[in-house]
C-alpha positions as a Python dict, from the first residue, in 0.01 Angstrom:
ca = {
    (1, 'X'): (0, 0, 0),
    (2, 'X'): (-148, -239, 280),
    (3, 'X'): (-218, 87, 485),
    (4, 'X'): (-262, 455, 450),
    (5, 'X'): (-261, 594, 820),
    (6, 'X'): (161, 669, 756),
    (7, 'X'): (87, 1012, 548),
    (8, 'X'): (490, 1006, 428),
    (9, 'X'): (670, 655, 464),
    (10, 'X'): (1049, 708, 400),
    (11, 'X'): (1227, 633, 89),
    (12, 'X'): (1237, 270, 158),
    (13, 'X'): (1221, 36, -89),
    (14, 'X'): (860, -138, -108),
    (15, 'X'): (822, -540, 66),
    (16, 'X'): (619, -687, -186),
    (17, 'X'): (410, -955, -54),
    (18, 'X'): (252, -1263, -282),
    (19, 'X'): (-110, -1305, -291),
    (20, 'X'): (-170, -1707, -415),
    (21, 'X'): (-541, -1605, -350),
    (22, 'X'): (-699, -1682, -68),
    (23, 'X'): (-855, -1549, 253),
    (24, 'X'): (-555, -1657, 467),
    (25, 'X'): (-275, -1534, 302),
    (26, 'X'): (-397, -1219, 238),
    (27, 'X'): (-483, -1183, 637),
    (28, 'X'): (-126, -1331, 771),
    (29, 'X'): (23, -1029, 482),
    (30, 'X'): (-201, -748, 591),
    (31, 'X'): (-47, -838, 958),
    (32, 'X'): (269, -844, 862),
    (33, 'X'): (255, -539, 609),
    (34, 'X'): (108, -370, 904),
    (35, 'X'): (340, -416, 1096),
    (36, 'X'): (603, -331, 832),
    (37, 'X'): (475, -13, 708),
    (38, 'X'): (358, 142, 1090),
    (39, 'X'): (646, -25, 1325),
    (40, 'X'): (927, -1, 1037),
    (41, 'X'): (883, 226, 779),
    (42, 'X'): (858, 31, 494),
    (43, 'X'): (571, 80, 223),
    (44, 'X'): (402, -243, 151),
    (45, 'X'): (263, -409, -220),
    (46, 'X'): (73, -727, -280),
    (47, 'X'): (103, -880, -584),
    (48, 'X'): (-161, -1159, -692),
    (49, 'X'): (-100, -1479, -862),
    (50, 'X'): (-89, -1819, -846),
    (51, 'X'): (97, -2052, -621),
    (52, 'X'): (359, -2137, -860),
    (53, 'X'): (343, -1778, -1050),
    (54, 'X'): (438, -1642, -711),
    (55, 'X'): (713, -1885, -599),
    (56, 'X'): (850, -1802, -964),
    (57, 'X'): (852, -1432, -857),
    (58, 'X'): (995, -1459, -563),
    (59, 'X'): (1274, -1641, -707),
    (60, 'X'): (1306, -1384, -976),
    (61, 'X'): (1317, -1075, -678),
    (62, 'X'): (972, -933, -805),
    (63, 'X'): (833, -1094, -487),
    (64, 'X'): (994, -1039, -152),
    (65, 'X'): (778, -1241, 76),
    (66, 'X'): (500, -1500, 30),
    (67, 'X'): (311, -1569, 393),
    (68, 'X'): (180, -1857, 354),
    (69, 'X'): (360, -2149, 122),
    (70, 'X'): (194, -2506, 123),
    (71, 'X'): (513, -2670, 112),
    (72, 'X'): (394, -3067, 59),
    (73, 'X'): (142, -2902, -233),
    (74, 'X'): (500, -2755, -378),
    (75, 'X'): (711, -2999, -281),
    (76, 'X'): (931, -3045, -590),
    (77, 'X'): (932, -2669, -682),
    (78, 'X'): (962, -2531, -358),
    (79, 'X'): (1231, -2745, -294),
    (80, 'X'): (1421, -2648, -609),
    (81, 'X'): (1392, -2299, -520),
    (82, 'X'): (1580, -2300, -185),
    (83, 'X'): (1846, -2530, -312),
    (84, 'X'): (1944, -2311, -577),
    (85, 'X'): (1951, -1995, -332),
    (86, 'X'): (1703, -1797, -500),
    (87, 'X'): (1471, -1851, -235),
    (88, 'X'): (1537, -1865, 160),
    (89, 'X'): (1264, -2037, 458),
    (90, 'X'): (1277, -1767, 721),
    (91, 'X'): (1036, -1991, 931),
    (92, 'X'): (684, -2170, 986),
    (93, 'X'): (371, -1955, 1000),
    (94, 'X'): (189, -2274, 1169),
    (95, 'X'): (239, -2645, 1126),
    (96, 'X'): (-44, -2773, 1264),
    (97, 'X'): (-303, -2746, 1005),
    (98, 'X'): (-431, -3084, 787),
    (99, 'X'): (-495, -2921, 476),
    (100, 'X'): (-725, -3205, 390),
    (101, 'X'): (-839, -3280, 726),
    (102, 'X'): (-1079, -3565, 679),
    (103, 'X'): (-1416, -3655, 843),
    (104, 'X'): (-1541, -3372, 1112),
    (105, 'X'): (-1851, -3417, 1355),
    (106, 'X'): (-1974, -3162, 1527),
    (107, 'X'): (-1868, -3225, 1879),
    (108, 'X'): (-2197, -3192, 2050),
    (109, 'X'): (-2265, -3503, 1909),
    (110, 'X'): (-2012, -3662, 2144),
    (111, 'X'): (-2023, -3463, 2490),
    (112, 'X'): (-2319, -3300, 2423),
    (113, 'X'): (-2440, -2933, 2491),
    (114, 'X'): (-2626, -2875, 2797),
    (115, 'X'): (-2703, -2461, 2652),
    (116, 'X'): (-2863, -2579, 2380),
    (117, 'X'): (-3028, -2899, 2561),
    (118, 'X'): (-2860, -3130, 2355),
    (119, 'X'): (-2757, -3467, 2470),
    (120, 'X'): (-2447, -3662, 2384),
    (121, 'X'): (-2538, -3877, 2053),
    (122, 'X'): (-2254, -4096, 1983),
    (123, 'X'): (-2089, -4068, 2257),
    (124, 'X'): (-1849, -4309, 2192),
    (125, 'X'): (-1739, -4213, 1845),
    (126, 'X'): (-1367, -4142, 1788),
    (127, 'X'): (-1239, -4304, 1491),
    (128, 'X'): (-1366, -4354, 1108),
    (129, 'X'): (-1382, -4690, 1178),
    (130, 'X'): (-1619, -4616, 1433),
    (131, 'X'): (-1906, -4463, 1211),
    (132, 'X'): (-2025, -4805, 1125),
    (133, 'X'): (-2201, -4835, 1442),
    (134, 'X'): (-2318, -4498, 1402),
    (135, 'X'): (-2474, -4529, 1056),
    (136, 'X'): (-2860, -4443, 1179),
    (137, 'X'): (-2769, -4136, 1280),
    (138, 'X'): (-2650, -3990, 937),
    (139, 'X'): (-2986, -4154, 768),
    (140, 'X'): (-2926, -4031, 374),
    (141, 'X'): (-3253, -3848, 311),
    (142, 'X'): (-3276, -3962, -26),
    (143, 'X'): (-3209, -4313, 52),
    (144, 'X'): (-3326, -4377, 451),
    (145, 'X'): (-3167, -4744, 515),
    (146, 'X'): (-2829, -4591, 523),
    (147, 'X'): (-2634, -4321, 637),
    (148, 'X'): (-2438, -3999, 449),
    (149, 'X'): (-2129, -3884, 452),
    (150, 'X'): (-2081, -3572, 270),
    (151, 'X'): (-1722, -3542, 87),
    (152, 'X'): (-1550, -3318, -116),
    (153, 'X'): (-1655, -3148, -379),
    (154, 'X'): (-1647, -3293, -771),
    (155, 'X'): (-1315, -3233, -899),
    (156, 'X'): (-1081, -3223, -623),
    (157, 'X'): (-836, -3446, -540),
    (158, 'X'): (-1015, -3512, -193),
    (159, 'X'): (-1239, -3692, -384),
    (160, 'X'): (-1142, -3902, -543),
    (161, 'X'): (-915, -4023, -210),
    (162, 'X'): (-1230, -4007, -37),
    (163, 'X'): (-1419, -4224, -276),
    (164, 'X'): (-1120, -4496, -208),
    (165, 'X'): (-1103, -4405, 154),
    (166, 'X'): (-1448, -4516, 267),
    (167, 'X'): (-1398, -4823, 64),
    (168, 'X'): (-1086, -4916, 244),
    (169, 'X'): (-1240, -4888, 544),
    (170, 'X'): (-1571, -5130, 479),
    (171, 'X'): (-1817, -4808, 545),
    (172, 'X'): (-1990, -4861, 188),
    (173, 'X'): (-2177, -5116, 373),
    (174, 'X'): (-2333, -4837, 573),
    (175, 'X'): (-2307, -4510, 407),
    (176, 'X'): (-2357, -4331, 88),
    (177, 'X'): (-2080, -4102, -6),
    (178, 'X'): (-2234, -3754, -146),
    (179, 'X'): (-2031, -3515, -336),
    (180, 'X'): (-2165, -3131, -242),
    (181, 'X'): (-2173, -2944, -577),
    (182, 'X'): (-1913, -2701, -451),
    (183, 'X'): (-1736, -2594, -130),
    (184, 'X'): (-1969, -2329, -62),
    (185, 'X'): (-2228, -2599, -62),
    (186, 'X'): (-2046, -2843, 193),
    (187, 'X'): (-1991, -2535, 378),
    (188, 'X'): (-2351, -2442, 393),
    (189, 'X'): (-2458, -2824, 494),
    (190, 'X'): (-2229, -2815, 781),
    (191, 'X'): (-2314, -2482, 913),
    (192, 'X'): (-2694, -2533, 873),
    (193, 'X'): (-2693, -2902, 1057),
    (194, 'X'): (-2538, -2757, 1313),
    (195, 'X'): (-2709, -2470, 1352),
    (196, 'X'): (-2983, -2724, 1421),
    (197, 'X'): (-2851, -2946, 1616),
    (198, 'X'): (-2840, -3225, 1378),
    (199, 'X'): (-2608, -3452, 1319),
    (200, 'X'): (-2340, -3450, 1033),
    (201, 'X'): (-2058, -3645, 914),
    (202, 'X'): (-1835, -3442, 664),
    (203, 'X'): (-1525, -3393, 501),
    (204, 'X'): (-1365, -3050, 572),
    (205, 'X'): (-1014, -2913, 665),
    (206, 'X'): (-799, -2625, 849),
    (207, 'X'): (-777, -2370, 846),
    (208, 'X'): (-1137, -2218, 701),
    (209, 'X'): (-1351, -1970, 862),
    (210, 'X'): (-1640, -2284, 955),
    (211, 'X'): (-1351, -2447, 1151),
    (212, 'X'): (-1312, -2118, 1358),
    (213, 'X'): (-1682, -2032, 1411),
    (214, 'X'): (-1798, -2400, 1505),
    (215, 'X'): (-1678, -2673, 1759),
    (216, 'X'): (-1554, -2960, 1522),
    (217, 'X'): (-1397, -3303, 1619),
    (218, 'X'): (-1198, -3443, 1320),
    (219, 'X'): (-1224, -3826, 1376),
    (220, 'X'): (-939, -4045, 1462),
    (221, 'X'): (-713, -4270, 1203),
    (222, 'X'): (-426, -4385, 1211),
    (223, 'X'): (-138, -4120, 1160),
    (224, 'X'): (23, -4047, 804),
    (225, 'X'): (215, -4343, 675),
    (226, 'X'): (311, -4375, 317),
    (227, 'X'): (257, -4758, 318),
    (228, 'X'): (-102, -4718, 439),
    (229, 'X'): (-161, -4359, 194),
    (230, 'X'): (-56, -4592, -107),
    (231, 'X'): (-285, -4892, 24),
    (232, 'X'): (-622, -4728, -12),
    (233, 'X'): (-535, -4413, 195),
    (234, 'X'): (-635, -4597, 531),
    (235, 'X'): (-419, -4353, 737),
    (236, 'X'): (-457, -3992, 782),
    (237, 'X'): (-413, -3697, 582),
    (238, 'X'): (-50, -3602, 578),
    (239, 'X'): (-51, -3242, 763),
    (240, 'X'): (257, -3005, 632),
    (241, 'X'): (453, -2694, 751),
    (242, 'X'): (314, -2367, 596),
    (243, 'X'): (587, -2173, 584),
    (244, 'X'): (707, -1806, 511),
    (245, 'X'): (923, -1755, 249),
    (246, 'X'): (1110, -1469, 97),
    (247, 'X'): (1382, -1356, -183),
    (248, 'X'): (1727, -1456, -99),
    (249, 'X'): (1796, -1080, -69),
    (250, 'X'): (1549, -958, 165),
    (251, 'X'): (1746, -977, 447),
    (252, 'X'): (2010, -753, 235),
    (253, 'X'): (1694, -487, 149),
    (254, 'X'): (1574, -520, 504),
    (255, 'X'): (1729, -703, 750),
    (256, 'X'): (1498, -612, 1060),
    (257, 'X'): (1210, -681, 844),
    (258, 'X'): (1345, -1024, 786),
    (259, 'X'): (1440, -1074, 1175),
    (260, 'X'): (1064, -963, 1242),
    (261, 'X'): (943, -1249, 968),
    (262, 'X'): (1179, -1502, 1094),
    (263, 'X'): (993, -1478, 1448),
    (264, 'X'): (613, -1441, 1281),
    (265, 'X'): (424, -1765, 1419),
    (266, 'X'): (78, -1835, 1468),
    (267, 'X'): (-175, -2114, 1391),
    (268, 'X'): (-426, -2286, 1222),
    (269, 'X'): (-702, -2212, 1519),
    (270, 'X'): (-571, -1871, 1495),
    (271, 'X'): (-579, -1832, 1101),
    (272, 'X'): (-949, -1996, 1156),
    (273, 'X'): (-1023, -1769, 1388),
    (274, 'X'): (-929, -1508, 1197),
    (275, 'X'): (-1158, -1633, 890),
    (276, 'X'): (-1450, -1660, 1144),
    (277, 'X'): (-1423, -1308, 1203),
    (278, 'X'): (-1417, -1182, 856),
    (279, 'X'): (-1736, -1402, 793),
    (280, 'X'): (-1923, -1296, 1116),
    (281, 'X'): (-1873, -962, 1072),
    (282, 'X'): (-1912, -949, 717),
    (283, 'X'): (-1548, -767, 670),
    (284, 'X'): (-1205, -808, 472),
    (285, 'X'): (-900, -952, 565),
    (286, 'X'): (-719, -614, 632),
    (287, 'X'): (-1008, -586, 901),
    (288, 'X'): (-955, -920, 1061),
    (289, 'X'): (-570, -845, 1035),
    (290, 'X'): (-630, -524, 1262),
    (291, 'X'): (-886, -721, 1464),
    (292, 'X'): (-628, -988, 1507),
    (293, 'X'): (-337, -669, 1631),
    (294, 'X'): (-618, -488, 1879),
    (295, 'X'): (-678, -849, 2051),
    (296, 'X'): (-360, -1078, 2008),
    (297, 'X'): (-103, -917, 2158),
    (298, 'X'): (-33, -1202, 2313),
    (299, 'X'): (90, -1350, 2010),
    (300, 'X'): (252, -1063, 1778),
    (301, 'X'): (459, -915, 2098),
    (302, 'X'): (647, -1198, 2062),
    (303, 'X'): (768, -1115, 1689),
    (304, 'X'): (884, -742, 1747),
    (305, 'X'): (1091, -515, 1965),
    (306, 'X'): (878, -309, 2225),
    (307, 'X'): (956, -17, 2027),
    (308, 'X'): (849, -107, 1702),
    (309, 'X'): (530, -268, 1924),
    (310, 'X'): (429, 102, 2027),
    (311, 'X'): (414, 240, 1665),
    (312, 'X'): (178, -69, 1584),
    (313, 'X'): (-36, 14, 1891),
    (314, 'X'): (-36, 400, 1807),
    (315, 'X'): (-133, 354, 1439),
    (316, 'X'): (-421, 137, 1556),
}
């Protein structure tokens, strides 16, 4: 069960939620199982797995719901799923996240930060193209006549489109590319330049807990085209709905459930927001899901009845 405050749910049948294993799923189906077990009744499961392992359950009814489903990453799959009926869309969770976002500054370096005393650096920097000019304030340590841009790490498929990317774009000229050893790494190399005030050029995306605890600006290219992506990716990452999915026969096992997931919407600032607050307060995602209920009512009223809204707020 997501929850334990209900001492005796009723004899409904269990909403079994898909866990594909990361941070933000789990928060968006603590939310919603929340909300499921406390304003309807319903006893909650999550079941982990992988992306595909899931969508596979779901199709075969051992999964009722998945929260968050990367729909361009499952593209052929997903796709086969709701044509054949097994699975139905009941809606996006947030569409405007670039899961591979591409190259972040951190935005002081641009307007500046008059609390910390910092003055704008690059003030007018807006595009990729634009770094060339740039290039002395990114100064590689290891190699001081040019400048660094840290990309993904090793094995990813960022990387290697990075690796082209930069290319395409004539920056080689000016920058070496570095490859942090693992996310955790890039992570920490963002955080700590900014901490100091330094400047940074790095590959990162949305939504992630660093994108809701520090002031990012992705810079500008030109928006997703599939004739520039196949020509040395010299366009933008190609953002994608992340939807909510469920068994074709949820609505049959609960139908006010479904109507409740048919209206759940949110963001990728909120989902990163939510991520922050797990890593600031060193907590888990069924924290930052009641976190998220306590100080976002301006969002979940919207999804719910102002009945089922008071058993939420009472439980909390």
């Amino acid at each position: 069960m997501l929850t334990s405050s209900l001492t005796v749910l009723s004899q409904k049948e269990a909403i079994i939620f898909g866990d594909a294993g990361w941070d933000s799923i789990r928060f968006h189906s603590y939310v919603a199982g929340i909300i499921i077990e406390e304003g309807y009744g319903y006893p909650t499961e999550m079941i982990a797995g992988s992306s595909p392992v899931i969508l596979t359950g779901m199709r075969r009814g051992d999964v009722d719901v998945q929260m968050e489903v990367w729909t361009v990453n499952l593209a052929e799959i997903y796709n086969e799923a709701l044509a054949s009926g097994d699975v139905i869309e009941l809606g996006i969770n947030f569409d405007d996240s670039d899961q591979d976002a591409g190259l972040f500054v951190p935005t002081f370096l641009i307007e500046g930060d008059p609390e910390r005393g910092i003055e704008p650096m690059a003030p007018n920097l807006k595009t990729v193209k634009d770094l060339a000019e740039y290039w002395e304030l990114f100064k590689d340590p290891e190699d001081p006549s040019k400048g660094r841009i840290y990309g993904s790490p090793p094995g990813w498929n960022a990387d290697e489109i990075f690796r082209v990317k930069i290319g395409t774009y004539g920056l080689y000229e000016y920058y070496n590319y570095f490859s942090p050893g693992s996310d955790t790494a890039l992570a920490t190399a963002i955080v700590s330049a900014y901490e100091r005030g330094e400047p940074i050029v790095a590959y990162y995306w949305e939504p992630t807990w660093v994108m809701g605890m520090l002031d990012l600006t992705l810079l500008q290219e030109d928006p997703y085209n599939e004739e520039l992506w196949n020509d040395g990716y010299a366009c933008a990452f190609e953002t994608m709905d992340v939807t909510v999915a469920a068994n074709a026969d949820l609505p049959k096992k609960a139908p006010e459930v479904t109507d409740f997931l048919r209206k759940y919407r949110t963001s990728g600032k909120i989902t990163s927001e939510a991520l922050a607050y797990m890593r600031e307060n060193e907590t888990d995602e069924k924290e930052a899901a009641i976190w998220f209920l306590n100080n976002r009512e301006d969002v979940w009223l919207n999804w719910v009845p102002a009945d089922i809204a008071q058993k939420v707020r009472d439980s909390l």
